[in-house]
C-alpha positions in Angstrom: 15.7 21.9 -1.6 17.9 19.9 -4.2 20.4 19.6 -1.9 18.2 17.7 0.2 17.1 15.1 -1.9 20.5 12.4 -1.6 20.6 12.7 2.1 16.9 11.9 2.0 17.5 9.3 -0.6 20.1 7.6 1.9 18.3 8.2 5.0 15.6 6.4 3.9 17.8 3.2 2.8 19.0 3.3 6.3 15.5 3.4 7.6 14.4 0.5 5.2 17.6 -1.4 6.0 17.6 -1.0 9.5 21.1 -0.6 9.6 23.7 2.7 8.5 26.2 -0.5 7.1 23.5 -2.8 5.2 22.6 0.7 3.6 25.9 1.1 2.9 26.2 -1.9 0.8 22.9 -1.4 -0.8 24.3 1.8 -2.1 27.9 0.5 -3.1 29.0 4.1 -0.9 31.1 4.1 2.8 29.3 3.8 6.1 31.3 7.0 7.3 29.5 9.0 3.9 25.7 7.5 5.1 26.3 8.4 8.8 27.6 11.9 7.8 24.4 12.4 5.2 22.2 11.7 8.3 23.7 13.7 10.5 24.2 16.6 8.2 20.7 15.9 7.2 19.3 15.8 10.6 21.2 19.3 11.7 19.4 21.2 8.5 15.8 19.6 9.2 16.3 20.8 13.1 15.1 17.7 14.2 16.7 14.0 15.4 15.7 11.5 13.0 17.3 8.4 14.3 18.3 7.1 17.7 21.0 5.3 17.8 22.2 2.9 19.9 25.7 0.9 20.3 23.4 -2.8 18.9 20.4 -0.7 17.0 18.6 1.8 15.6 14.9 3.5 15.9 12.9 6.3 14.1 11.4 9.1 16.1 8.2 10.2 14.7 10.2 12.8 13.0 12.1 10.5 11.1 9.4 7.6 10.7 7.2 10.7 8.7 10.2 11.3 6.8 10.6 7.5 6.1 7.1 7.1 4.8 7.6 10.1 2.3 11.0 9.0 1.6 9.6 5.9 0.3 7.2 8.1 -1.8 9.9 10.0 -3.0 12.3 6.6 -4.5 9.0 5.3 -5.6 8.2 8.3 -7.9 12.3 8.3 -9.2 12.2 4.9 -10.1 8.2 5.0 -11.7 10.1 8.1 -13.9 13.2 5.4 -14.3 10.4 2.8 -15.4 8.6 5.1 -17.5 11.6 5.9 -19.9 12.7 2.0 -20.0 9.4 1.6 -20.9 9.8 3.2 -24.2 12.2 -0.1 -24.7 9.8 -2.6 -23.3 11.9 -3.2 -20.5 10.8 -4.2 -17.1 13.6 -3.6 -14.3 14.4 -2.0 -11.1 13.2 -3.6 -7.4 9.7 -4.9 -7.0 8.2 -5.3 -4.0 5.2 -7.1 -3.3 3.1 -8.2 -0.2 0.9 -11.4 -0.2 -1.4 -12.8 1.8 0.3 -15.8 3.4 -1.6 -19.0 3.1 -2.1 -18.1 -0.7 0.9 -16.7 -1.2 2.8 -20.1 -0.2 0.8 -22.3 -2.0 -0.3 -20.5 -5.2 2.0 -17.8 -5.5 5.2 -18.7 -4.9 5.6 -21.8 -7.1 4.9 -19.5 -10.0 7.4 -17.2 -9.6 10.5 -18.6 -11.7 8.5 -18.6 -14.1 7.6 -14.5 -14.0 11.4 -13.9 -12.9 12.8 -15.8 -16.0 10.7 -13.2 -18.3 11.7 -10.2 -16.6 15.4 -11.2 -15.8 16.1 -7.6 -15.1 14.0 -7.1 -12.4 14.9 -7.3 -8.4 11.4 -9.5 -7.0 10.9 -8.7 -2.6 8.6 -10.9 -1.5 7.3 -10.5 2.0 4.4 -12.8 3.2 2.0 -11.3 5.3 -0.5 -12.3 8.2 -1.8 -8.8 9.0 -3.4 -5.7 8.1 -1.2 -4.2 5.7 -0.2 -0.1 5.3 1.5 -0.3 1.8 3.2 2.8 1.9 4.6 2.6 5.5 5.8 -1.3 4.5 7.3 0.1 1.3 5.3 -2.6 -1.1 4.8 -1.6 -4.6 2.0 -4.0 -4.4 -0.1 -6.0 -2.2 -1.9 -8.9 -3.1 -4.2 -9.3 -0.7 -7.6 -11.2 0.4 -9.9 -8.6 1.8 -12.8 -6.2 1.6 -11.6 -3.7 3.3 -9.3 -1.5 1.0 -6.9 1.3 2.2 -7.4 4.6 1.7 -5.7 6.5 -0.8 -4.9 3.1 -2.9 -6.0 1.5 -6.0 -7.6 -2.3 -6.0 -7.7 -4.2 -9.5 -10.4 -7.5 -8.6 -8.5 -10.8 -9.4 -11.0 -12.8 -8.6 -13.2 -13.9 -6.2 -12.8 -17.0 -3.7 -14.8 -19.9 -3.7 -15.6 -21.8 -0.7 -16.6 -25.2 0.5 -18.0 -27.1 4.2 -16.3 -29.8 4.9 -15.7 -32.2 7.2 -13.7 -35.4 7.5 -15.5 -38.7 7.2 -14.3 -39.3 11.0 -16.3 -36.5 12.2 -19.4 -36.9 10.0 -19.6 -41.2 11.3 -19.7 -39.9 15.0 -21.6 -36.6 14.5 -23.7 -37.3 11.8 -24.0 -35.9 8.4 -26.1 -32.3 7.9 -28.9 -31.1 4.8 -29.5 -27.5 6.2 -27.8 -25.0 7.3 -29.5 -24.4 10.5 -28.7 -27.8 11.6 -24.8 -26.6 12.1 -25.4 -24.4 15.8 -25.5 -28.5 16.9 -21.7 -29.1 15.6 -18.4 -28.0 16.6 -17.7 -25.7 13.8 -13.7 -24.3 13.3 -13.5 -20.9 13.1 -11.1 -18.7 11.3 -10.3 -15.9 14.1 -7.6 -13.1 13.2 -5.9 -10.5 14.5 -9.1 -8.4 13.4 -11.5 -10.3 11.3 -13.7 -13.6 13.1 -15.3 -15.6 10.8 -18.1 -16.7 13.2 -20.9 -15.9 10.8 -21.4 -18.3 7.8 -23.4 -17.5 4.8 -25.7 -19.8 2.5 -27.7 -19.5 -0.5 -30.0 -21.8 -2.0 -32.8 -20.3 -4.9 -34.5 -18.0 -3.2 -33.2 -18.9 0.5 -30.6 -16.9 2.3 -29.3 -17.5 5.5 -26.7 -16.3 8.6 -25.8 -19.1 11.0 -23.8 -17.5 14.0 -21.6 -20.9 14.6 -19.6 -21.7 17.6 -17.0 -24.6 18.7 -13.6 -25.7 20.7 -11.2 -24.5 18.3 -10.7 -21.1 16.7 -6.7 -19.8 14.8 -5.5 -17.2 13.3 -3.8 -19.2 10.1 -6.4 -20.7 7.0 -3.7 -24.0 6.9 -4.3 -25.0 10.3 -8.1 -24.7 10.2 -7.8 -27.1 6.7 -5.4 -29.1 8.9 -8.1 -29.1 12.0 -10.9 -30.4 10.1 -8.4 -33.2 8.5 -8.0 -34.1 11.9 -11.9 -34.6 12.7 -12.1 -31.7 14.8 -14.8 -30.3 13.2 -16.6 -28.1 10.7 -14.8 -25.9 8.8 -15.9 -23.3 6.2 -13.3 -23.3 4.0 -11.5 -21.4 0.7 -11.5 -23.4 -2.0 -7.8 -22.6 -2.8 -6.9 -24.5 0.6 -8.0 -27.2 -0.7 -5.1 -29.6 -2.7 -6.4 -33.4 -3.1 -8.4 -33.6 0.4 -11.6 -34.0 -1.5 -10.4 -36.1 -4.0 -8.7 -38.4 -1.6 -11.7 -38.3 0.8 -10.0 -37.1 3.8 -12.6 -34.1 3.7 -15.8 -34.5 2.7 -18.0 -31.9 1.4 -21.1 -30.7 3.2 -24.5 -28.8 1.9 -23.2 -29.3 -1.7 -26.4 -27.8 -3.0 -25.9 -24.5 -1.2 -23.9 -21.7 -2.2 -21.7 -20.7 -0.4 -21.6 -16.5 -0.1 -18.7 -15.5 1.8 -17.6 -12.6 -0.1 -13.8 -12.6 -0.4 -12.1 -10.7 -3.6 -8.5 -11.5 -4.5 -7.2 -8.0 -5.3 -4.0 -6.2 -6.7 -3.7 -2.9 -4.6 -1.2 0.0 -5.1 -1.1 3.4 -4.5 -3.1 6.0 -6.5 -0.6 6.7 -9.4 -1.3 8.8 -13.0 0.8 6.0 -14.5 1.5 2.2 -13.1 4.8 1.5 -13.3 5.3 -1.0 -16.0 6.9 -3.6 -13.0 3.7 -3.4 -11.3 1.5 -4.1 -14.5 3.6 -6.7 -15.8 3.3 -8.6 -12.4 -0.6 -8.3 -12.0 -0.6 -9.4 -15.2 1.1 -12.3 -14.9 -0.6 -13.3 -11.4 -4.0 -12.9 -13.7 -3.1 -15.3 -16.3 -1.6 -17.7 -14.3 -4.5 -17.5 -11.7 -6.9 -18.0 -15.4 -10.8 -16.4 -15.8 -11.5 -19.5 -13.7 -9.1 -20.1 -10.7 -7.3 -23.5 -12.3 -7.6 -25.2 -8.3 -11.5 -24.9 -8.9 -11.7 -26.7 -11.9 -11.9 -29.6 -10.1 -14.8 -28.9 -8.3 -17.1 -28.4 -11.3 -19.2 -30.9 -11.1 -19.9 -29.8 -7.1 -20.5 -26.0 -7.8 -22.8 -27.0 -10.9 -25.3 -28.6 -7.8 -25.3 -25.1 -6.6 -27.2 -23.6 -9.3 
């Protein structure tokens, strides 16, 4: 079995790299030694791993199986890596981390020299993602991600939990005419958030003791949060929107809010998910951490709503 354990190790860097010569490199080792480990690996296992073709590569199911435990396997070597460096307070090694898009671009990113400049030791692979997410298969460490539904087998730490607002650009409200309940929305062209599996066409309000469903319809429904903000902006619409989406539309009254008495309960946690570990690698606690502070208790992009969610209660 040891024997096994470098061509696996390299096979799976092909895999990952999508290429025997980026692999290669990765590994600071000769194409010729990587294509010989494959083949040498693929002739004990009984099975073809790869096929190969003169421009490209694919993995049979054989070798995408192996890939996904191969993965497994580097992730638990460099967890044992981390886990002795530890002992130093060190945080090193490649981190790779999946985030959901429209966040990740605009409250994410920007905040990352700052988390790479304290860890200077540490590799950071971002990969911004628009759809349902298998973190082992994708190789993530960690996925920061905007959902309810969690995969199985993994781990989800709550960051926090999204705020949202109705808005609606002064354009559309002096042709349409402005709304003060909820019911009064199935006679508007409401913007609706449709993904690849997840339509928001059900909007959810609280006010005291009043809770209500409105099934809403319209012209327009996209797959991206941005260009449903965008949409509305435009006077397309209603939109029912995250709070983080919002930058300075409210201030600068390009958007105007709508129902600013009624909570808004569309439930959608911000959570750190990883696979189910005895021990988090120190890379992967050091970067929720840092996410959770710099987020704060209180998401610092809602602080300037305060005054609008304090009508809520």
């Amino acid at each position: 079995m040891l024997e096994l354990l470098e061509p696996i190790a390299i096979f799976t860097h092909v895999a990952r790299a999508g290429s025997f010569s980026a692999a290669a490199r990765r590994l600071s080792i000769s194409k010729s030694k990587v294509s010989t480990q494959v083949a040498d690996l693929e002739h004990k296992l009984g099975v073809q791993l790869i096929q190969r073709t003169t421009r490209s590569l694919s993995l049979t199911e054989a070798g995408n199986l192996l890939y996904i435990q191969g993965e497994e396997l580097l992730r638990d070597a460099e967890q044992a890596v981390a886990s002795v460096h530890n002992l130093n307070d060190a945080t090193r090694g490649v981190l790779k981390v999946g985030i959901s898009q429209s966040f990740g671009t605009m409250h994410i990113i920007p905040a990352l020299p700052e988390f790479m400049a304290k860890h200077p030791e540490l590799e950071l692979q971002v990969s911004l993602l628009d759809h349902k997410v298998d973190v082992v298969s994708e190789g993530l460490d960690l996925l920061l991600t905007m959902s309810e539904q969690l995969p199985l087998g993994m781990v989800a730490r709550p960051l926090m939990k999204c705020q949202f607002l109705l808005a609606a650009s002064p354009e559309y409200i002096a042709q349409r005419g402005t709304i003060s309940r909820p019911e009064q929305l199935v006679d508007h062209n409401c913007l609706v958030y449709q993904g690849e599996w997840h339509e928001h066409s059900t909007w959810q309000f609280k006010k005291g003791e009043d809770y209500c469903e409105i099934g809403v319809s319209g012209n327009f429904r996209v797959d991206n949060a941005p260009a449903l903000k965008s949409a509305a902006v435009s006077g397309l619409g209603i939109a029912y929107l995250a709070s983080y989406l919002l930058e300075d539309e409210i201030e600068q009254g390009t958007l105007v809010p709508l129902l600013p008495d009624w909570q808004l309960t569309n439930n959608l946690p911000l959570q750190a998910v990883y696979p189910r570990r005895k021990h988090l690698a120190p890379k992967v606690s050091a970067f929720i951490d840092f996410i959770k502070g710099h987020i704060g208790t209180t998401p610092y992009w809602d602080a300037k709503y305060d005054n609008l969610y304090k009508l809520r209660k």
